[in-house]
N, C-alpha and C positions, 0 to 999 in steps of 0.2 A: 273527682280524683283527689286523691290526698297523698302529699310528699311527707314521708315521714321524714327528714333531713339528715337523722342521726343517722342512719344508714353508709351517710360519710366520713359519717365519726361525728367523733363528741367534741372535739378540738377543731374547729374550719376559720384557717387564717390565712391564706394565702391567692394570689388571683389565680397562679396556677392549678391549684387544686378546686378552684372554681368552676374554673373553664373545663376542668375533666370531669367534674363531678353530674357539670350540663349536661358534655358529650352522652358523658354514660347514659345519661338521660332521656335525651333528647327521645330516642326512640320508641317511649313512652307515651310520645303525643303525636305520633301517627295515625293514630286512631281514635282520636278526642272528637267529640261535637263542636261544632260551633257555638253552644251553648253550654258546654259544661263549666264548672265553674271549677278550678286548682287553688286548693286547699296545700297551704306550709306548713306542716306541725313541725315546733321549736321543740318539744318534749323532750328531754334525754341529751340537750348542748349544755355545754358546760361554758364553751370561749367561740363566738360567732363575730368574726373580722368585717368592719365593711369591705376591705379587699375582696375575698371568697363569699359576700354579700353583692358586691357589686356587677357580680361575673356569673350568678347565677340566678339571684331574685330581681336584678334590673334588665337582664336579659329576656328573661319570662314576662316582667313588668311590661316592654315594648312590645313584647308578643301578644299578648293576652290582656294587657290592660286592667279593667275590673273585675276581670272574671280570675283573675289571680288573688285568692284572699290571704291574710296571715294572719294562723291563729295568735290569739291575745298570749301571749307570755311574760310570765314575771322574770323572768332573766335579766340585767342590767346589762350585759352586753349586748343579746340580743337587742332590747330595746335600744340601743346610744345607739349601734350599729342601723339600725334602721332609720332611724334620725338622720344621721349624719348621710345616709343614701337618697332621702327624701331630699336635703338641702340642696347636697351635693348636683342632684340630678333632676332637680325643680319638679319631681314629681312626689305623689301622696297614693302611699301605698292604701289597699282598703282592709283594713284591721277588722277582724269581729274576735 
């Protein structure tokens, strides 16, 4: 499965918008394997918050653990934002 994220837009700052951006979601992984592996393409963000990071990719991150990858992106938010979610939340996302 692959989240293309822009989908929420190209501006994601906020928790609130995180947590609706899951809800919407959520019903997406009703029908996952237990082996499939969730794919996050950054492509097409412009400003990606740890707030609206933390509430959506750390949520998935406890659900899914490894099987949640995030694609490599040159974005400096993107990047610092995911940083600062690994610290924050003693875990280490799996990047390819």
């Amino acid at each position: 499965m692959i989240i293309d994220i822009k989908k929420f837009g190209a501006i994601l700052t906020s928790r609130q918008l995180g947590k609706e951006a899951l809800a919407a979601y959520l019903p997406n992984f009703n029908n996952i394997s237990e082996k499939e592996k969730i794919y996050i393409n950054f492509e097409g963000i412009d400003v990606f918050s740890p707030s609206w990071g933390d509430e959506f990719l750390t949520v998935l991150y406890r659900k899914f653990g490894d099987r949640l990858i995030l694609k490599k992106d040159s974005n400096a938010s993107v990047n610092a934002s995911i940083e600062m979610l690994e610290e924050a939340n003693s875990i280490k996302f799996n990047i390819e």
